[in-house]
C-alpha positions in Angstrom: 25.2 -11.2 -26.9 23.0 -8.5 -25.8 24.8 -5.8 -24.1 24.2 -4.2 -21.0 26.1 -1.2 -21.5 24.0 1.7 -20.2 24.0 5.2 -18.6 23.9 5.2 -14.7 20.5 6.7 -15.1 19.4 3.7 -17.0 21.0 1.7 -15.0 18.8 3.3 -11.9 15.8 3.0 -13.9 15.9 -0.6 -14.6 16.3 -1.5 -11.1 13.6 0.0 -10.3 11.7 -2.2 -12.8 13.0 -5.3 -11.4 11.9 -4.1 -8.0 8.3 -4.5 -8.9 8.2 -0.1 -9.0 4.9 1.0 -11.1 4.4 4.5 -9.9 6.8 7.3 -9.0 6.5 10.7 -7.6 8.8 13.7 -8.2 9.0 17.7 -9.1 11.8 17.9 -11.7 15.0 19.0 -11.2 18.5 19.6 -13.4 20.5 17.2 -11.1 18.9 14.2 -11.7 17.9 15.1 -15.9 19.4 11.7 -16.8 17.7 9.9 -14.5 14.4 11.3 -15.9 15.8 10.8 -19.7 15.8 7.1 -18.8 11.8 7.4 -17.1 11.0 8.6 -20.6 11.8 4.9 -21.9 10.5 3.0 -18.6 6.8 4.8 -19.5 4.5 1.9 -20.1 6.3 0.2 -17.2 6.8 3.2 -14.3 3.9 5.9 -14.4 5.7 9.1 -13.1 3.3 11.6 -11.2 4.8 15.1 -11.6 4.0 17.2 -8.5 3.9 21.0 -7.3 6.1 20.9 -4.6 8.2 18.2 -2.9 6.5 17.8 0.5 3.8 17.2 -1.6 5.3 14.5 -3.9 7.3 12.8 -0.7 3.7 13.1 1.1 2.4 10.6 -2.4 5.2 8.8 -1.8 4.9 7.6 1.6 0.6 7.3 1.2 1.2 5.1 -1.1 3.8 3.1 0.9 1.4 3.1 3.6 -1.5 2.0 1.4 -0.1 -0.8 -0.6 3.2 -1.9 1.8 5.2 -1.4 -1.4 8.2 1.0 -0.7 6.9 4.9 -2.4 9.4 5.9 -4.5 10.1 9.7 -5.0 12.3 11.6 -7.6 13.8 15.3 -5.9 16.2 17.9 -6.9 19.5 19.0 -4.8 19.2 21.4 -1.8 15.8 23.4 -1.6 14.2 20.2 -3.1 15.5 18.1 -0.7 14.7 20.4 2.1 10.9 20.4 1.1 11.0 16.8 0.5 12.4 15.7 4.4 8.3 16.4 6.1 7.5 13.2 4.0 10.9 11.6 5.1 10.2 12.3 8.7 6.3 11.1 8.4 7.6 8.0 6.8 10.1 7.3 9.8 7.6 7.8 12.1 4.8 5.9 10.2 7.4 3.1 9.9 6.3 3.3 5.7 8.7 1.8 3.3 9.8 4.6 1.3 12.8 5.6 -0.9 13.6 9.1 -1.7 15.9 10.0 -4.5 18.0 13.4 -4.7 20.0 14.8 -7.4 23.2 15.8 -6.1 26.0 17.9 -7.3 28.5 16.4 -9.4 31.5 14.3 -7.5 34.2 16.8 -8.4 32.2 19.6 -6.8 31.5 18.1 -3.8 32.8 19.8 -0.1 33.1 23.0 -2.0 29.3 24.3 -0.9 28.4 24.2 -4.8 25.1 25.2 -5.8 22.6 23.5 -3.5 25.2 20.9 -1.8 24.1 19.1 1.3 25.6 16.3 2.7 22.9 14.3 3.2 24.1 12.1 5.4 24.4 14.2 7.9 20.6 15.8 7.3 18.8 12.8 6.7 20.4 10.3 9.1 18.2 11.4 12.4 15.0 10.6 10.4 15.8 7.6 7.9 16.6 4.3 7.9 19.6 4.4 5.8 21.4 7.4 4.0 23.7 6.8 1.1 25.2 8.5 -1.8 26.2 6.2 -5.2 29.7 6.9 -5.9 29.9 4.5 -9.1 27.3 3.9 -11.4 28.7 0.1 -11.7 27.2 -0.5 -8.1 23.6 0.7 -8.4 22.3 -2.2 -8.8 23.8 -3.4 -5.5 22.6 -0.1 -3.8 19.2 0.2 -5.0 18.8 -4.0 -3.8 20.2 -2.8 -0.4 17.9 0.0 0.0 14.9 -1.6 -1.1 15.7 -4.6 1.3 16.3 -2.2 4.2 13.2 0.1 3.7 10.7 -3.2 3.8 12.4 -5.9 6.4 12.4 -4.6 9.9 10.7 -1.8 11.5 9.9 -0.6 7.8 11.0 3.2 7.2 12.3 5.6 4.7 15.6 5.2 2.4 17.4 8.0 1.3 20.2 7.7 -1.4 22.0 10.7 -3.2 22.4 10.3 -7.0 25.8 12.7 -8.2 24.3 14.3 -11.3 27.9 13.1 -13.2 27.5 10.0 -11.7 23.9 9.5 -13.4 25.7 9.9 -16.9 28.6 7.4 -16.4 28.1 4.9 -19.2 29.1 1.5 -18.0 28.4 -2.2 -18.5 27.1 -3.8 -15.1 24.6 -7.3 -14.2 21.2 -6.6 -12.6 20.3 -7.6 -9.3 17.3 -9.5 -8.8 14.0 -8.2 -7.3 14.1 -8.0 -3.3 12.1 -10.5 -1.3 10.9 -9.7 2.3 12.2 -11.5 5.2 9.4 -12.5 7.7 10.2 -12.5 11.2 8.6 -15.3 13.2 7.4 -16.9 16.3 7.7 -19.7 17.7 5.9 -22.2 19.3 7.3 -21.1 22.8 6.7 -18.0 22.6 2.8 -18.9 21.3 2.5 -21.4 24.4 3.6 -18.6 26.9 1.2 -16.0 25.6 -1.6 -18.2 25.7 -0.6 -18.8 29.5 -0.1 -15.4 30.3 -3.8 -14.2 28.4 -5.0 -17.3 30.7 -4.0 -15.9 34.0 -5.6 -12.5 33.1 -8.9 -10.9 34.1 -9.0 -7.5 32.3 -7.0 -8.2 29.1 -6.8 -5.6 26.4 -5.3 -6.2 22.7 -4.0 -2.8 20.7 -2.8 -2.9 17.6 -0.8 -0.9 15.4 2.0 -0.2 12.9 3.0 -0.7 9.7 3.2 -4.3 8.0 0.0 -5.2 8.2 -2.1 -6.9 5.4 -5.8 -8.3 4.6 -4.7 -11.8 6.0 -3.3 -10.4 9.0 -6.5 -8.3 10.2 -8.3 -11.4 9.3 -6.5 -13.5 11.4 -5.8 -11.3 14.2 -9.9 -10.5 14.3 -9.9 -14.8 14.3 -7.6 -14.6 17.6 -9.7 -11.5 19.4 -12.6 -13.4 18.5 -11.9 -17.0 19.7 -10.1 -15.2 22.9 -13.2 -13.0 23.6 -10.6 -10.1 23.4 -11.2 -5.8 23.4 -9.2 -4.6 20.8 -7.8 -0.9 20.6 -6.2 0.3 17.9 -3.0 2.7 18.3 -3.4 6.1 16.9 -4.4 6.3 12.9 -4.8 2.6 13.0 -8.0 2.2 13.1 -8.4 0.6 10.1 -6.9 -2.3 11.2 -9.7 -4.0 13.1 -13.8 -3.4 12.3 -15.0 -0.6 14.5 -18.8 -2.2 14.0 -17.3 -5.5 15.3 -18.3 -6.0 19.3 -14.8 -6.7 20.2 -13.9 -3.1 18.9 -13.0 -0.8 21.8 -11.8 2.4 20.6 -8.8 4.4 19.2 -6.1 5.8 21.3 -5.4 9.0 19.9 -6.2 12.7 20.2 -9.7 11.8 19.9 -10.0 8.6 22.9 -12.3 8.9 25.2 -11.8 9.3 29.0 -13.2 5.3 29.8 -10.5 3.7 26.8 -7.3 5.7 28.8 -8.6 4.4 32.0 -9.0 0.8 30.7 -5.2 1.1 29.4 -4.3 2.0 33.1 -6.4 -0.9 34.5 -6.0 -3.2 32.1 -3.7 -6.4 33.7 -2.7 -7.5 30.6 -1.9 -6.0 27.1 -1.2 -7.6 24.1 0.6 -4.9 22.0 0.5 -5.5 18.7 2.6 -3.8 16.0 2.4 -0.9 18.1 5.3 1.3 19.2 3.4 2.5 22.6 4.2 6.2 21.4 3.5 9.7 23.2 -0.6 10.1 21.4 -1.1 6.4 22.2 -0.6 6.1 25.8 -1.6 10.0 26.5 1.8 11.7 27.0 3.1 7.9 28.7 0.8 8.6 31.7 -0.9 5.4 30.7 1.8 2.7 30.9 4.3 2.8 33.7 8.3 3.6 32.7 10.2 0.9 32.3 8.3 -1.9 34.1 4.3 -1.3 33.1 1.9 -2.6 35.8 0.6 -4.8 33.7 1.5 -7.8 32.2 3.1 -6.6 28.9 3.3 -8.8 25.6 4.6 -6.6 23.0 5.0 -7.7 19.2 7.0 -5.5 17.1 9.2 -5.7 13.8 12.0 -3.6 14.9 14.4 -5.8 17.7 15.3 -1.9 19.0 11.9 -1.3 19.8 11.7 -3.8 22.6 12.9 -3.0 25.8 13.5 0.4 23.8 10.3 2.7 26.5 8.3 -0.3 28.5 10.0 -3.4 29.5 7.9 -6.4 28.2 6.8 -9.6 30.2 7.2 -11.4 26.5 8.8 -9.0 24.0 7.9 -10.9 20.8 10.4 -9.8 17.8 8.0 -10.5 14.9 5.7 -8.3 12.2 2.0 -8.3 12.4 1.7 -10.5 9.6 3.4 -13.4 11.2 2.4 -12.9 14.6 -1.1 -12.8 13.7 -1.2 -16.2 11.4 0.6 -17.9 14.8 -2.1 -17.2 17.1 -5.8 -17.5 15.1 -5.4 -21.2 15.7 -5.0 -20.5 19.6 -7.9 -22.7 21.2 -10.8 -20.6 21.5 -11.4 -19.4 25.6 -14.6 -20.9 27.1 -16.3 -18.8 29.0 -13.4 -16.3 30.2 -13.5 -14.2 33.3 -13.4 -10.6 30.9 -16.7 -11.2 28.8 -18.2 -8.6 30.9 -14.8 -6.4 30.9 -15.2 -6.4 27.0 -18.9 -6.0 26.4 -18.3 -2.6 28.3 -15.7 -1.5 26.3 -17.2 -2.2 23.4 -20.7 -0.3 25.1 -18.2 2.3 26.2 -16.6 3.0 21.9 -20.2 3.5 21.2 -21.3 5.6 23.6 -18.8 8.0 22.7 -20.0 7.8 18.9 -22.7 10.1 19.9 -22.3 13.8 19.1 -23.3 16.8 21.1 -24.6 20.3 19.6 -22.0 22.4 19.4 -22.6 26.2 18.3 -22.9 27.2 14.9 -25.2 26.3 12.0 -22.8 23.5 10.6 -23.0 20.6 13.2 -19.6 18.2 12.2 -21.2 15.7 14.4 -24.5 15.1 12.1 -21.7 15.5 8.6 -19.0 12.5 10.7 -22.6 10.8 11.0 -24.1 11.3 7.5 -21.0 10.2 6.0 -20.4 7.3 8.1 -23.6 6.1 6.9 -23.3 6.8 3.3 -19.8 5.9 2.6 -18.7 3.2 0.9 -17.1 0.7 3.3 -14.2 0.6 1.0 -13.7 4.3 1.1 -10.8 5.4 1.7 -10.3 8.9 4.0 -7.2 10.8 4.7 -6.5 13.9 7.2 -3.3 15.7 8.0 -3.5 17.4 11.4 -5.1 19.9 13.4 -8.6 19.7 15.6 -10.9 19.2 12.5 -9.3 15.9 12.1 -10.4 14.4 15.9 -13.8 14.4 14.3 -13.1 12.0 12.0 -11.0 10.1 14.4 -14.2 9.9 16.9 -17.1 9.6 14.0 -16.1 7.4 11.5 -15.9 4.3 11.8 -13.8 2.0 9.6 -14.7 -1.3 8.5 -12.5 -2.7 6.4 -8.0 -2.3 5.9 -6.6 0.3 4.5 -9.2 2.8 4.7 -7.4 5.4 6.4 -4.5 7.4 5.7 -3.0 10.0 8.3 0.3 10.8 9.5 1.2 9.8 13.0 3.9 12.7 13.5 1.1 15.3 13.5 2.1 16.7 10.0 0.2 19.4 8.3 -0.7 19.4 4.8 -1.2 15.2 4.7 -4.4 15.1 3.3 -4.6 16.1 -0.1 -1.4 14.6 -1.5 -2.7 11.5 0.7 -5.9 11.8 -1.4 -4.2 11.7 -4.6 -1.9 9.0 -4.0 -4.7 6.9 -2.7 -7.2 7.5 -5.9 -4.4 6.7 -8.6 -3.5 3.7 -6.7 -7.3 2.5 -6.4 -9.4 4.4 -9.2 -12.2 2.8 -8.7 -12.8 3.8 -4.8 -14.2 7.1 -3.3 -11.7 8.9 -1.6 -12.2 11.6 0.8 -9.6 14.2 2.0 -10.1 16.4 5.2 -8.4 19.1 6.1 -8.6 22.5 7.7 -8.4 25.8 6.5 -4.3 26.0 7.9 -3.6 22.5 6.6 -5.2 23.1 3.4 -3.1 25.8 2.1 -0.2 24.2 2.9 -0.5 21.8 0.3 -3.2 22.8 -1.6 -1.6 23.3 -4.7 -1.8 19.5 -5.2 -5.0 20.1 -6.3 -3.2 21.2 -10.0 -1.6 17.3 -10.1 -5.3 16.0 -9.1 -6.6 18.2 -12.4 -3.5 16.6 -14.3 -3.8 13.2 -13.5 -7.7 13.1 -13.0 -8.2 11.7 -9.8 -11.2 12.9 -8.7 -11.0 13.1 -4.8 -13.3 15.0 -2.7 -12.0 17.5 -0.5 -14.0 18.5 2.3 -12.1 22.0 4.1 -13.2 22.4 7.6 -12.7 26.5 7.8 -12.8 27.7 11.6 -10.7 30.9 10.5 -7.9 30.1 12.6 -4.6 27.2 13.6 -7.6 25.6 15.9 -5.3 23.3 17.3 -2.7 25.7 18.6 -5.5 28.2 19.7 -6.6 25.5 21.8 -3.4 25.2 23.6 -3.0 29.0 23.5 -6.7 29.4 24.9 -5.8 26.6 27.8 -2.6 28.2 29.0 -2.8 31.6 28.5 -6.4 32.1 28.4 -7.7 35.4 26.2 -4.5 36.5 24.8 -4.4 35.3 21.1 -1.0 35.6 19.0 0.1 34.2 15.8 -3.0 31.8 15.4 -5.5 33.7 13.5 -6.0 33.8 9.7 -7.4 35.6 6.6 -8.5 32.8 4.5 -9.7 32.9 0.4 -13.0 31.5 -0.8 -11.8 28.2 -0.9 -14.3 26.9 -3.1 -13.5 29.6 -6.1 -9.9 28.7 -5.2 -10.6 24.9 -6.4 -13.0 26.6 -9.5 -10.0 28.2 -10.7 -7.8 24.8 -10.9 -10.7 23.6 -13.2 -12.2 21.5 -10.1 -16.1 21.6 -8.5 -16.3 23.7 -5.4 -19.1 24.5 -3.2 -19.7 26.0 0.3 -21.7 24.7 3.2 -22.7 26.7 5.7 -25.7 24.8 7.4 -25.8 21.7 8.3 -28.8 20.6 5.6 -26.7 21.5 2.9 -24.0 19.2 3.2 -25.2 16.2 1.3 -26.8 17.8 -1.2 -23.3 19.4 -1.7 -21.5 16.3 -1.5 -23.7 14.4 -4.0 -23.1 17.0 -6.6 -19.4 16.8 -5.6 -19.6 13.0 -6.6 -21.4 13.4 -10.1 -19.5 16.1 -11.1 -16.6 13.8 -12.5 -13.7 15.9 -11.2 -11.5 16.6 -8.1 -14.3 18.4 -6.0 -13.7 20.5 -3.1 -16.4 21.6 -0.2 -15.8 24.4 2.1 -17.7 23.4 5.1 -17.7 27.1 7.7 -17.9 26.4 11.1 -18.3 28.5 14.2 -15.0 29.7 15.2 -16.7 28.5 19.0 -16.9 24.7 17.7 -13.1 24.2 18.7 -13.7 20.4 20.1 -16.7 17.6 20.3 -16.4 18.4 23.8 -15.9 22.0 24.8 -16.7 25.6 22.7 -13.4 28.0 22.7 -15.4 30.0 25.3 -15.4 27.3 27.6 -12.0 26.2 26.9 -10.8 29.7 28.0 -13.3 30.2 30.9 -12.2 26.3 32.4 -8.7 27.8 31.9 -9.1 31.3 33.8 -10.8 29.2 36.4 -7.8 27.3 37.0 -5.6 30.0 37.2 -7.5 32.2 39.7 
């Protein structure tokens, strides 16, 4: 008889195998040493990506949830590495991405005595995760680890944390594997199919918006098969947009920081929307001004994963309890709509998306506008772009236009510091595609260090920093309410591009407009991580209004 007599490290470690896990992202730590004695075994099976800081290893981890629907696993230590690690957490909960977040511990006779870098984790985590639990016994990992990968995928998908006692990891014991987790697909049925079909029938000005996590290739296949055969606009919830073609004629715009004036007022007039995937959240529906609280004006069909999400904000006409996946193989086979009363009403939202794709001069000698359009041009369609957040990112989010799934990564929850480890995650996980990462000169230093792990593990993303010398998004707000009086939002910035020369990658700076392909073809040949400084005019704040006229519209207003 073989024996499976192992460490509890070991024991962790194999599960993981079974799951299906092939990647891992941690920064090292004492508390969890035997759990990393048994990765040193699992090698040729689990690639472990050593990072520089743990938001940006739990940022890797939840990218790469996002971009293969696989949970991200990710390896912290106790206290201050659990700390740094919760940004990711909370992006992940959020995001609704499967993730699973391991933390050393202290060991089990320690415990409740504030020992080095205790936490109870339960209590931090459980605001912000799906499920929080600390292994007691190595004999019931395997149990645990099944439970916690079936709770981070099934669902509204979200993050997993589980604590791992550092005495606990070097039990030796003899304990039977669980088997890998399957996902559980929620359906619909027939019913509900019929009385949406009714309901999209009776409408005049129908709009489609979909969103969320759990989606796949088949699933924006089928769903573009529905909008298509039910002559349907379709919107896509904010950082979703890669989940229906933006060339497509159907294609009516994001709902985000970036959405135009005519997209909000087609929510508001819309007299039926088909909600797909989509929470409804604060970004998506403009502070909920768009969607009337709790009985919406319009006739509401709202799919979503997570039973508590419906009914949770807007009381739906048909709350459909199903994931994207499902929902969207139901309905392709619908019987296409002859003639429907909307043709006109989605013609002019589609004429209305690209309308708004054209960019105005804005001052300074680097226009963003004609760099969003060069690279929307010369991108591959499989490219793959990621942003954190501030107001360099609504560029993108107005410019680019997606064509095909999974091409963009960005954190709904407005986190800082996204892009880059984004980037990473996204180029190790597909080699063989160009992947962009934007961020702003604030953004940039907050995880910029990840730059070191793109060096390590050779995956050679572009960076393109946006430098306006300043938090541009919080100036904004400052310029807009009190108008003139600037506090805590400028900033002293290096030369970025020497900053990414000294981590052994390409840099250059752009500081007109005609330079910026040059600069990004050399970034491509150069067969390294690459980084371009692009300097804009602190005045370009928006697309829409200069920094001047944001604080003259704003001492207007108060006069």
């Amino acid at each position: 008889m073989i024996s499976n007599t192992r460490t509890g490290g070991q024991v962790l470690i194999d599960a993981l195998r079974i799951h299906g896990v092939n990647r891992a992202f941690c920064v090292p730590g004492e508390s969890y040493l035997a759990a990393l004695d048994a990765l040193h075994d699992a090698s040729d099976d689990i690639a472990l990506v050593v990072c520089r800081q743990e938001g940006g290893a739990a940022y890797m981890a939840e990218a790469y949830g996002k971009l293969t629907g696989k949970p991200g696993i990710c390896f912290v230590t106790r206290g201050p590495g659990a700390t740094n690690a919760s940004i990711g957490v909370h992006t992940a909960f959020q995001d609704s991405t499967p993730m699973i977040l391991f933390i050393g511990q202290v060991a089990r006779d320690q415990r409740d005595r504030e020992a080095f870098q205790e936490i109870d984790y339960r209590r931090m985590f459980s605001p912000i995760a799906k499920w929080v639990v600390e292994i007691d016994q190595a004999e019931r990992i395997p149990e645990i680890i099944s439970q916690a990968f079936h709770r981070a995928v099934n669902g509204r998908p979200g993050p997993v944390v589980v604590a791992l006692p550092e005495d606990m990891l070097t039990d030796v014991v003899s304990v039977s594997d669980a088997p890998a987790y399957r996902r559980a697909e929620i359906g619909v049925s027939d019913t509900q199919v019929q009385e949406l079909a009714h309901l999209i029938a009776q409408a005049k000005q129908p709009l489609m918006i979909v969103g969320g996590s759990g989606w796949n290739k088949d699933a924006v296949a089928d769903i573009r098969a529905f909008s298509e055969a039910m002559h349907l606009p379709v919107a896509a919830s904010f950082r979703c947009q890669d989940l229906f073609d933006n060339t497509h004629p159907n294609y009516a715009g994001d709902l985000g920081f970036a959405a135009s004036a005519a997209l909000n007022q087609r929510v508001s007039e819309s007299d039926c929307l088909i909600v797909v995937g989509a929470r409804l959240g604060e970004t998506t529906t403009a502070g909920y001004t768009l969607i009337d609280i709790p009985t919406p004006r319009q006739t509401l069909i709202h799919v979503h994963s997570g039973a508590e999400e419906l009914g949770r904000v807007y009381h739906a006409t048909l709350p459909i309890n199903a994931d994207a996946a499902s929902f969207a193989r139901a309905v392709r086979t619908l019987a296409p709509i002859q003639n429907p009363a909307w043709r006109v009403w989605t013609q002019q939202a589609n004429a209305e998306y690209r309308a708004n794709l054209a960019h105005p001069q804005t001052p300074g000698a680097v226009q963003m506008g004609d760099v969003m359009a060069w690279l929307r041009e010369h991108l591959p369609v499989d490219a793959i772009l990621t942003t954190g957040a501030g107001n360099y990112a609504t560029w993108v989010h107005r410019f680019h236009q997606y064509r095909t799934f999974r091409t963009q990564l960005g954190p709904t929850n407005g986190s800082m510091g996204y892009g880059v480890p984004a980037a990473i995650a996204a180029k190790l996980t597909h080699p063989e595609r160009t992947v962009v990462a934007f961020a702003g000169d604030g953004c940039f230093l907050m995880n910029g260090q990840e730059l070191a792990t793109a060096m390590q593990y050779d995956a050679n993303i572009i960076v393109l920093v946006v430098n306006n010398g300043m938090y541009g998004t919080i100036r904004m707000h400052q310029e807009r309410r009190y108008p003139g009086r600037v506090s805590g939002t400028q900033l002293v910035n290096p030369d970025f591009a020497a900053l990414a020369r000294a981590f052994g990658a390409h840099g250059e700076i752009v500081e007109k407009t005609a330079d910026f392909a040059p600069a990004f073809a050399r970034a491509q040949e150069s067969g390294r991580p690459a980084l371009i400084e692009i300097r804009i005019d602190p005045e370009a704040l928006t697309p829409k209004m200069s920094l001047s006229q944001i604080r003259q519209q704003a001492q207007q207003q108060q006069q």
